[in-house]
TIMIGU-765382 format. One record per residue (C-alpha): x negated, y negated, z; residue number from 1; residue in one letter. Coordinates in Angstrom, 3 decimals. Example, Ala and Ser with C-alpha at 12.3 -4.5 7.8 and 13.67 -1.06 7.14 Angstrom:
px;py;pz;nr;rest
-12.300;4.500;7.800;1;A
-13.670;1.060;7.140;2;S
//
This chain:
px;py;pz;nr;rest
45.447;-24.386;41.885;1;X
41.981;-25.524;41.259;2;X
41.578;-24.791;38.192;3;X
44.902;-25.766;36.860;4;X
44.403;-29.357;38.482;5;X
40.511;-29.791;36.692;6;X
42.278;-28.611;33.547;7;X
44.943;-31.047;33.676;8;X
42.929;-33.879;33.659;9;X
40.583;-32.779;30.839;10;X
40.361;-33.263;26.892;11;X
41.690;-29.609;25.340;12;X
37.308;-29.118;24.834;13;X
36.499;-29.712;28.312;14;X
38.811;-27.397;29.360;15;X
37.928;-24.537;27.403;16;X
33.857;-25.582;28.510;17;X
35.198;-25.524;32.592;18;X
36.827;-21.857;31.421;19;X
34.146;-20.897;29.522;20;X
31.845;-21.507;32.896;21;X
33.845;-20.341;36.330;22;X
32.874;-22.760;38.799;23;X
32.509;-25.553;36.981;24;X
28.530;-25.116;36.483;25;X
28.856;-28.445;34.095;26;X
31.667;-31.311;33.252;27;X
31.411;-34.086;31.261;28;X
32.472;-37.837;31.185;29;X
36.549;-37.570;31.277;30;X
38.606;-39.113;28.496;31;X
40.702;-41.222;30.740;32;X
38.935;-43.268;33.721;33;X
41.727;-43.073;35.921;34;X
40.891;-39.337;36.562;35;X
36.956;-39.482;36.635;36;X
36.527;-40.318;40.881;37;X
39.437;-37.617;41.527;38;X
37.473;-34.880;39.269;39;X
34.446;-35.659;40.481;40;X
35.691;-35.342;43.919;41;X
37.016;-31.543;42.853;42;X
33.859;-30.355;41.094;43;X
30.851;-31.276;42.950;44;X
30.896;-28.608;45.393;45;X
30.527;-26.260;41.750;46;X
28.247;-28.757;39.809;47;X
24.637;-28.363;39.136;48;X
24.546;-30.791;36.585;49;X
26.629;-34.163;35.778;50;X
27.133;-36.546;32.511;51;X
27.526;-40.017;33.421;52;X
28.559;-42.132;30.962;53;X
28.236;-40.488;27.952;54;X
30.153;-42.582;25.432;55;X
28.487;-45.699;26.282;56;X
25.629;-45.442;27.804;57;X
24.334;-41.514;26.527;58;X
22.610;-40.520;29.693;59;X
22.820;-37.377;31.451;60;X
21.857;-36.748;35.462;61;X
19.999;-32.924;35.656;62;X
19.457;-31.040;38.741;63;X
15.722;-30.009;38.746;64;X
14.414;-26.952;39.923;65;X
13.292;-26.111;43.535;66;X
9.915;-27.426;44.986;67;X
7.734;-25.848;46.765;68;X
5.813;-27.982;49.251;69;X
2.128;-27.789;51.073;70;X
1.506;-30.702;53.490;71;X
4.171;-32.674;52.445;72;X
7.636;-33.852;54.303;73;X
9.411;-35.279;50.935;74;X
9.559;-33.486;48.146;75;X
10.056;-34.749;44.637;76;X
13.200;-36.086;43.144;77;X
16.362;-33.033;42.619;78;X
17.892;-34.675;40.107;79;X
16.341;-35.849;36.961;80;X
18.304;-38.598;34.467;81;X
17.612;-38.459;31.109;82;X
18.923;-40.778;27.951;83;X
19.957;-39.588;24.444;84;X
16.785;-40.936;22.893;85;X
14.890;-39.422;25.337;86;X
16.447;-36.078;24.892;87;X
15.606;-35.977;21.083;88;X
12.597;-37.429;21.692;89;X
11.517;-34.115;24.362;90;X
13.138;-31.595;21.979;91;X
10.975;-33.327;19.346;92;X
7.919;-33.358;21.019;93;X
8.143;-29.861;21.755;94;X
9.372;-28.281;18.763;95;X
6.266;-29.894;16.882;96;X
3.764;-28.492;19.447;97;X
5.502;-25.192;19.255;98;X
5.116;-25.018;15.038;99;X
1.599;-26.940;14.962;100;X
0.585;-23.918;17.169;101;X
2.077;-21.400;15.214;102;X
0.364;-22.931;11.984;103;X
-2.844;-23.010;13.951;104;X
-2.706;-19.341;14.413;105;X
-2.197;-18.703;10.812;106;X
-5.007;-21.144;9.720;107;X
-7.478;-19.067;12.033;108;X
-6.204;-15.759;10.458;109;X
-6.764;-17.580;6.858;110;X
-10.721;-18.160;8.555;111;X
-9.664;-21.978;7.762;112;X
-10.348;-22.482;11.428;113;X
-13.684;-21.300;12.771;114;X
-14.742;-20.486;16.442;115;X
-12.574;-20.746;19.183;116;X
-8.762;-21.457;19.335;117;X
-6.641;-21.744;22.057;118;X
-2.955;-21.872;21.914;119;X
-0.291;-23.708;23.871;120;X
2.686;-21.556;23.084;121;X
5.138;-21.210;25.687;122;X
3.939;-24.255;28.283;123;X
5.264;-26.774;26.020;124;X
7.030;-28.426;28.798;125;X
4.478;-29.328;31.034;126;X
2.420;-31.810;28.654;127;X
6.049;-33.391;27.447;128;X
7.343;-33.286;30.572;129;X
4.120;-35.074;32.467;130;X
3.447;-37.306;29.300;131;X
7.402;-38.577;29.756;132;X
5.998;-39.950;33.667;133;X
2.404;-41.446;32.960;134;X
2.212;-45.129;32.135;135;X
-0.443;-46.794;29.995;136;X
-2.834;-47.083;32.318;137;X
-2.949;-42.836;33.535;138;X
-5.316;-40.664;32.314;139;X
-5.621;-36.976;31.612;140;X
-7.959;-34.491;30.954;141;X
-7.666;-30.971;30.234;142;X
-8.913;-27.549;29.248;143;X
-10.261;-25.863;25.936;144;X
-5.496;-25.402;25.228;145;X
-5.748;-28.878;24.369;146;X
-3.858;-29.060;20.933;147;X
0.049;-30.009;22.049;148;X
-2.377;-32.671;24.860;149;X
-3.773;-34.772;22.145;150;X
-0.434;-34.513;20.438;151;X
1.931;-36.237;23.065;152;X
-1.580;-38.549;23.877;153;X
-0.476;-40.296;20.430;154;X
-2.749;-38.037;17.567;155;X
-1.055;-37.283;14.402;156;X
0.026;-33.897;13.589;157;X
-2.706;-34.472;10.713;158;X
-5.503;-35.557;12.561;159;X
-5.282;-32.636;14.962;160;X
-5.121;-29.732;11.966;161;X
-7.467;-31.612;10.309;162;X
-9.487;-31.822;13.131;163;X
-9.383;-27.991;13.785;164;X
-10.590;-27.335;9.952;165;X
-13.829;-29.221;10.255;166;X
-12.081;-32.152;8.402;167;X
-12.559;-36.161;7.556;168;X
-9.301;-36.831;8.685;169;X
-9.813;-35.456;12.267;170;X
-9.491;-37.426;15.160;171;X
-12.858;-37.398;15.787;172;X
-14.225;-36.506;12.131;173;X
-14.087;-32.339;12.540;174;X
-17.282;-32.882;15.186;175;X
-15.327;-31.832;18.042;176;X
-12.954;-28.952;17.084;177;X
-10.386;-27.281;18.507;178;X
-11.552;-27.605;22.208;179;X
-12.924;-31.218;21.789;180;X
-10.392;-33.980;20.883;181;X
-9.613;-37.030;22.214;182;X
-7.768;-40.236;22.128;183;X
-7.254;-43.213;24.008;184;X
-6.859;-42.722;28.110;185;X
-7.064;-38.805;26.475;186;X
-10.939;-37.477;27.914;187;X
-9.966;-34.484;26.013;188;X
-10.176;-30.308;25.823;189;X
-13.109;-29.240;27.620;190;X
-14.668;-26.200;26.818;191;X
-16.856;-25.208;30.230;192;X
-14.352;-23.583;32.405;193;X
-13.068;-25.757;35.029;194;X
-15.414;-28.568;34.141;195;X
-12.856;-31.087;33.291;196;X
-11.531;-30.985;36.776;197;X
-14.905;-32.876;38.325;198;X
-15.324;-35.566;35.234;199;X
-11.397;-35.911;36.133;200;X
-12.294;-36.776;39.737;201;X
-14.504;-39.122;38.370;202;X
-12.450;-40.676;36.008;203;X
-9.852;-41.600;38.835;204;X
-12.777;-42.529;40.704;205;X
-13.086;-45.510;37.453;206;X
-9.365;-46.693;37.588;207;X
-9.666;-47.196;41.656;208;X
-13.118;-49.155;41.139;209;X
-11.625;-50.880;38.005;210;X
-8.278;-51.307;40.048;211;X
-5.837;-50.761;36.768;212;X
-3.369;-49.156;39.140;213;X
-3.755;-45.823;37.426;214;X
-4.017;-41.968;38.388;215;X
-6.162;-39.336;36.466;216;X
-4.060;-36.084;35.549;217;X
-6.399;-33.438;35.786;218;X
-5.498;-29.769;34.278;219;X
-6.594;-26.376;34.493;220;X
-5.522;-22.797;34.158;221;X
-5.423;-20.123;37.000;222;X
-8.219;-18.257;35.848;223;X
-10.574;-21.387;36.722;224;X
-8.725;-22.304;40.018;225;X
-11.624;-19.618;41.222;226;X
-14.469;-21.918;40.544;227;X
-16.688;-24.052;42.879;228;X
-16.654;-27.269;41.394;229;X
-12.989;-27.202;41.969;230;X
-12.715;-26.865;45.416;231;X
-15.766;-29.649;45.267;232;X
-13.521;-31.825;43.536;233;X
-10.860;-31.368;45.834;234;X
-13.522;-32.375;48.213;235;X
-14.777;-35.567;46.738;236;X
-11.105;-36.906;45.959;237;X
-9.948;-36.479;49.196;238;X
-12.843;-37.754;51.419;239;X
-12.558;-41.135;49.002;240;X
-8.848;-40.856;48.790;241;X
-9.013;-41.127;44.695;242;X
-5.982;-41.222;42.302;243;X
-6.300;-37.591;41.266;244;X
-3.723;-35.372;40.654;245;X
-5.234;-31.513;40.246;246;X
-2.686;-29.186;38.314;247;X
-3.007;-25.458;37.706;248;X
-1.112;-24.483;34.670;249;X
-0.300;-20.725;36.220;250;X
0.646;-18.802;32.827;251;X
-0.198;-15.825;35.088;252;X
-3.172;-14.442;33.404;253;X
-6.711;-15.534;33.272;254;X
-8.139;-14.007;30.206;255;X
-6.765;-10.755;30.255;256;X
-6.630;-10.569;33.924;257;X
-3.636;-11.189;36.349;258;X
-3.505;-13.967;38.818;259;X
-2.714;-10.970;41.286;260;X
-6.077;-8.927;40.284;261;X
-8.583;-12.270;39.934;262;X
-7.209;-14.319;43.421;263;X
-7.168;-13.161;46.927;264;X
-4.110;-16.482;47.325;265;X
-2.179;-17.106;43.983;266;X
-0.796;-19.930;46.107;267;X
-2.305;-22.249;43.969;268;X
-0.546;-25.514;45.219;269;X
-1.946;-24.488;48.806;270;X
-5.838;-24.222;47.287;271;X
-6.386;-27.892;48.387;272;X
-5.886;-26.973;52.057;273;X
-6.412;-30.452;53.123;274;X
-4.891;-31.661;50.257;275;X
-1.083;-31.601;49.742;276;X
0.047;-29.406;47.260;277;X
3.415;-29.028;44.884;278;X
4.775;-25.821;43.319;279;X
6.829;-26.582;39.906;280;X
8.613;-24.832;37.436;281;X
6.959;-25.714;34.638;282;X
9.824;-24.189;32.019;283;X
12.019;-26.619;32.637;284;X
10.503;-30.101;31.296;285;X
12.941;-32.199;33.601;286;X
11.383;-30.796;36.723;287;X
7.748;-31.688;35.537;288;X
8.378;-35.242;34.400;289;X
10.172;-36.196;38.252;290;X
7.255;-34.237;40.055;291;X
4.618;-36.696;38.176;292;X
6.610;-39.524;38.825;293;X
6.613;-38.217;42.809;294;X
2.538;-38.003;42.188;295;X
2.329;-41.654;40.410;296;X
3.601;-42.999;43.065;297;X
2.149;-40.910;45.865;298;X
-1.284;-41.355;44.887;299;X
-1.234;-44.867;43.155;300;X
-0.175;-46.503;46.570;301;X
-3.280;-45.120;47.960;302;X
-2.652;-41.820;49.726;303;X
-5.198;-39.764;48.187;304;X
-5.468;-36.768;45.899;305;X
-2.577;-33.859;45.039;306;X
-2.682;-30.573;43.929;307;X
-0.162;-28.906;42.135;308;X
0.744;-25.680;40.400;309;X
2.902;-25.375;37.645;310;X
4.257;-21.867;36.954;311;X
4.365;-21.182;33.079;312;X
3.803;-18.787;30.601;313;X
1.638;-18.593;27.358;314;X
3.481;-16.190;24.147;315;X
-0.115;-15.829;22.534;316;X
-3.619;-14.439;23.931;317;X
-6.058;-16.035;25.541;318;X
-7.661;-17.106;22.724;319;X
-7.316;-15.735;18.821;320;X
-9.440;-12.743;19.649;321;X
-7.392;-11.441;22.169;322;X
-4.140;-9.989;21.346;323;X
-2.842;-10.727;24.544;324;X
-0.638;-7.319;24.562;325;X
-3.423;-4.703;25.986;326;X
-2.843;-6.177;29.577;327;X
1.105;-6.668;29.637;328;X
4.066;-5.652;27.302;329;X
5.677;-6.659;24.595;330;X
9.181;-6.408;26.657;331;X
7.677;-8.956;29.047;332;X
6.647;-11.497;26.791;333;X
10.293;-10.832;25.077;334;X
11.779;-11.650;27.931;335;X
10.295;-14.919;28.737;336;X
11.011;-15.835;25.077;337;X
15.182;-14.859;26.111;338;X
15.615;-16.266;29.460;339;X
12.627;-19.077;30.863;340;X
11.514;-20.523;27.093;341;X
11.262;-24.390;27.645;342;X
12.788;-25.246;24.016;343;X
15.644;-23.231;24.707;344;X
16.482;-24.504;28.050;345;X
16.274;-28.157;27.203;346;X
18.137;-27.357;23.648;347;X
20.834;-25.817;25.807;348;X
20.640;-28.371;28.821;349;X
21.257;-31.601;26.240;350;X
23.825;-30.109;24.046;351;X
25.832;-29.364;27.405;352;X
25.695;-32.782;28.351;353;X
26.851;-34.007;25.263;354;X
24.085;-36.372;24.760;355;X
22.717;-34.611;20.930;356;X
24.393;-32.530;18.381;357;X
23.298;-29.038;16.676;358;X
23.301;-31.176;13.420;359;X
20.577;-33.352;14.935;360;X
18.540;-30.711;16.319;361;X
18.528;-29.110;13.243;362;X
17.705;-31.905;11.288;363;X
14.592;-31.770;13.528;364;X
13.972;-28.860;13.010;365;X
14.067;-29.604;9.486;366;X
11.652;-32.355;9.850;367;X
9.281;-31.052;12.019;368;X
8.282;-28.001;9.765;369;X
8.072;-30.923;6.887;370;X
5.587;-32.981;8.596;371;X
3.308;-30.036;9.811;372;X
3.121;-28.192;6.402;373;X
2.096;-31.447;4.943;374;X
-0.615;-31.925;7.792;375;X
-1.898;-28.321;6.693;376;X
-1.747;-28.849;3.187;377;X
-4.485;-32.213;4.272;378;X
-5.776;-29.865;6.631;379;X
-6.953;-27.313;4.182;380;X
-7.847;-29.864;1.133;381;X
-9.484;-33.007;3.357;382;X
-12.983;-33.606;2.580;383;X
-15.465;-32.658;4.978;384;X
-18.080;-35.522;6.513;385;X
-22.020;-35.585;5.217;386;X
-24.262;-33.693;7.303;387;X
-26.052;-37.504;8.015;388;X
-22.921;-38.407;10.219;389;X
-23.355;-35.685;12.368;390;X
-25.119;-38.047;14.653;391;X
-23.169;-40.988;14.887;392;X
-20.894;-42.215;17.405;393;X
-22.707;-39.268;19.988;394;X
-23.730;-42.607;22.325;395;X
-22.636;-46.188;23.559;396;X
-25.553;-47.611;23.848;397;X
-28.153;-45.413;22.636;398;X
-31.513;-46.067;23.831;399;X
-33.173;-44.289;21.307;400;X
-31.570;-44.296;17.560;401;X
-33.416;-41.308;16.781;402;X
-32.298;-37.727;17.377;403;X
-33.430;-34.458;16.886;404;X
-31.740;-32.006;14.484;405;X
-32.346;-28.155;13.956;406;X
-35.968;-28.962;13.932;407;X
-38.316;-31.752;15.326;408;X
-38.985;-32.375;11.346;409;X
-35.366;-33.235;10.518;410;X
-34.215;-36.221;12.355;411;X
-30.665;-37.768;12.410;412;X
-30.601;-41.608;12.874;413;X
-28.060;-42.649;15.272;414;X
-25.140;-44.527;13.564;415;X
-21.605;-46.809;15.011;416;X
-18.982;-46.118;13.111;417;X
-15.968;-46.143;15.270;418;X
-15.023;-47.852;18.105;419;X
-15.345;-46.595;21.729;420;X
-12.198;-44.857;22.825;421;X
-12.224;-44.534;26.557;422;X
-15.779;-47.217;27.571;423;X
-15.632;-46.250;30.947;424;X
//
C-alpha cells in the first residue's frame, strides 16, 4: 500500500529510484508541490538522506555519519547541507589531490623528485572536508603528507609539482620540498614527527593573544599520537584554554606498523583525557566539514582545546620506499578502494541528490588530468634557482646578513625577496 501510494505521487524516474532502493533510502524534490508535505510525511521513517529544493535552489540535506564522543554532551551536527556549487567544488578538490598524487608517485619513480615523498591517497576527504569549515582567519598545520594541504590552502597545482622537483616556480622556490610548503594561514608539512602539533599549540596561542577570532587545526598521523610533545601540547592548550583543535588522521598504520601493534589505546579521540575528544569518519567528506564547524565554534567561544580522530585510510606506503603491501594485503587495500573510497561516496552521494550530472563530473575529470599534466610538464622543464638564493628569505629580521654555507669559507649573504607569509 506503501509503496503504491509513494509511487503515485512521483515522476516515472523517481519511481523507478524508490524501486530501485526498498525503503526509500533517498527521494528527491517531487514534481508537483501539492504532494511534497504528504511524501515527506510517508518516507522519513526510511530516509537517510533528503533533497530540498532542488530545482531552485540546488541544495541537498546529508545525514552524516555517527560520532563518537569523549567528554562531551552534544555531539556535532547529523545532517550536513550542501549546495550544487559546493558539490562540484568537493568532487573537484578531491579528484585533483587524488591525480596530483598519483603524478607525484610517477615523478619520484622518474628520480624527478628526490628524497622523501609522502602521499595523500585515500584521506582526500579530510583536508576538503575541514578546508570547506575554516574561515579566513583559521590556521593549520600538518605533517610531512602535506601535498593535497597546501592544495585546498590556495597553491596551484603548479607551484606544488614544481615545488617537489626542486623548481623556480615552487611555492617557496624548490627550498622546501615535498615536506616543507606553505602558504598563507598554511604553517606547512613538517618533517620531525609530531613536531607540528606543539608550534600548532603555539600558533593558536598567536590568534588568542592577537584576538582574530581564529582556531589552529593541528594534524597528525597515528603513528606520532605516541610521542611526548603531544600529550605536552595537550597539556599547554588546555591549562590556557587555547583555540587548538588536535586531529589524528588514523589511516591505521604507522609506518609499516598497525595502530593495534604500536598503541596500548587506539582510542585516539580519548588521548586528551582531560580534553574532549571526537571520533569521525573521515571517508565521508560531509561528516568532516560539520565536525570542524562543531570545533570552530566550540573552541572559538573560549572553551578550550579538542582532540579528535579521524578514521581513514592511505592506498600508497608510508612513504615511496615502502611498498606498503609487506604488512597488509592487496585484498584489503582493494576493498577500501570498493566500498569506503571518499571520491566514490561523494560522486555517488551528489548524483543521488540530483544536485550534478555524470556529464559534469566527467568534464572534471577531463579537466583535472589537463591542468596537472600541464603542471608536470612546468614541473619537469622550470628552471631551477642560483645556488646564491639559497639564503634568502630564511629570516624576518635577520640580525646578522651573513650565513654560513658548506664551509666557514663560503658565505651566503642574506637576501628579501618575498614577502612574509604568516609574520606571526
Amino acid at each position: 500500500m506503501l509503496s503504491k501510494l509513494v509511487k503515485s505521487v512521483l515522476k516515472p524516474s523517481q519511481a523507478n529510484m524508490y524501486s530501485a532502493w526498498p525503503g526509500a533510502r533517498r527521494t528527491a524534490t517531487l514534481m508537483w508541490s501539492d504532494f511534497w508535505e504528504l511524501s515527506m510525511r510517508l518516507l522519513s521513517p526510511f530516509m537517510t538522506s533528503s533533497v530540498r529544493n532542488i530545482t531552485a535552489g540546488k541544495t541537498a540535506t546529508f545525514e552524516t555519519r555517527p560520532y563518537k564522543l569523549h567528554k562531551l554532551d552534544e555531539a556535532p551536527s547529523a545532517t550536513s547541507s550542501c549546495t550544487r556549487e559546493e558539490a562540484l567544488l568537493y568532487y573537484k578538490q578531491m579528484q585533483v589531490i587524488r591525480r596530483l598524487e598519483s603524478a607525484s608517485g610517477n615523478l619520484y619513480k622518474e628520480k624527478a623528485i628526490r628524497g622523501f615523498c609522502h602521499l595523500y591517497s585515500g584521506q582526500e576527504a579530510i583536508c576538503v572536508g575541514i578546508k570547506a569549515a575554516l574561515r579566513p582567519q583559521d590556521a593549520v598545520i600538518t605533517a610531512y603528507r602535506d601535498h593535497g594541504w597546501a592544495y585546498v590552502m590556495g597553491c596551484s597545482v603548479t607551484s606544488i609539482l614544481a615545488e617537489l622537483t626542486g623548481r623556480a616556480q615552487g611555492m617557496v622556490r624548490g627550498k622546501g620540498g615535498s615536506m616543507h610548503m606553505y602558504t598563507k594561514n598554511f604553517y606547512g608539512g613538517n618533517g620531525i614527527v609530531g613536531a607540528q602539533v606543539p608550534v600548532g599549540a603555539g600558533v593558536a596561542l598567536a590568534n588568542k593573544y592577537l584576538g582574530n577570532g581564529g582556531i589552529c587545526v593541528a594534524l597528525y598521523g597515528d603513528g606520532a599520537a605516541n610521542q611526548g610533545q603531544v600529550f605536552e601540547a595537550y597539556n599547554i592548550a588546555k591549562l590556557m584554554d587555547l583555540p587548538s583543535v588536535f586531529i589524528c588522521e588514523n589511516n591505521g598504520y604507522g609506518m609499516g606498523t598497525s595502530v593495534a601493534r604500536a598503541s596500548a589505546s587506539t582510542n585516539y579521540y580519548t588521548r586528551g583525557d582531560y580534553v574532549p575528544g571526537i571520533w569521525i569518519d573521515g571517508m565521508d567528506l560531509l561528516s568532516v566539514k560539520e565536525a570542524l564547524k562543531y570545533c570552530i565554534d566550540y573552541c572559538g567561544s573560549g572553551k578550550g582545546p579538542l582532540v579528535l580522530e579521524v578514521a581513514t585510510y592511505r592506498y600508497s606506503g608510508h612513504s615511496m620506499s615502502d611498498p606498503g603491501t609487506s604488512y597488509r594485503t592487496r585484498d584489503e587495500i582493494q576493498e577500501v578502494r570498493q566500498t569506503r573510497d571518499p571520491i566514490m561516496l561523494l560522486k555517488e552521494n551528489i548524483l543521488a541528490a540530483e544536485l550534478v550530472t555524470p556529464d559534469e563530473l566527467k568534464k572534471i575529470d577531463s579537466e583535472v588530468r589537463k591542468e596537472v599534466d600541464e603542471g608536470v610538464k612546468i614541473a619537469k622543464s622550470d628552471k631551477e634557482i642560483a645556488i646564491q638564493e639559497l639564503a634568502a628569505d630564511v629570516y624576518s629580521e635577520p640580525l646578522e646578513t651573513v650565513i654560513r654555507g658548506t664551509t666557514p669559507f663560503d658565505p651566503y649573504t642574506h637576501m628579501r625577496l618575498s614577502k612574509i607569509i604568516n609574520p606571526h
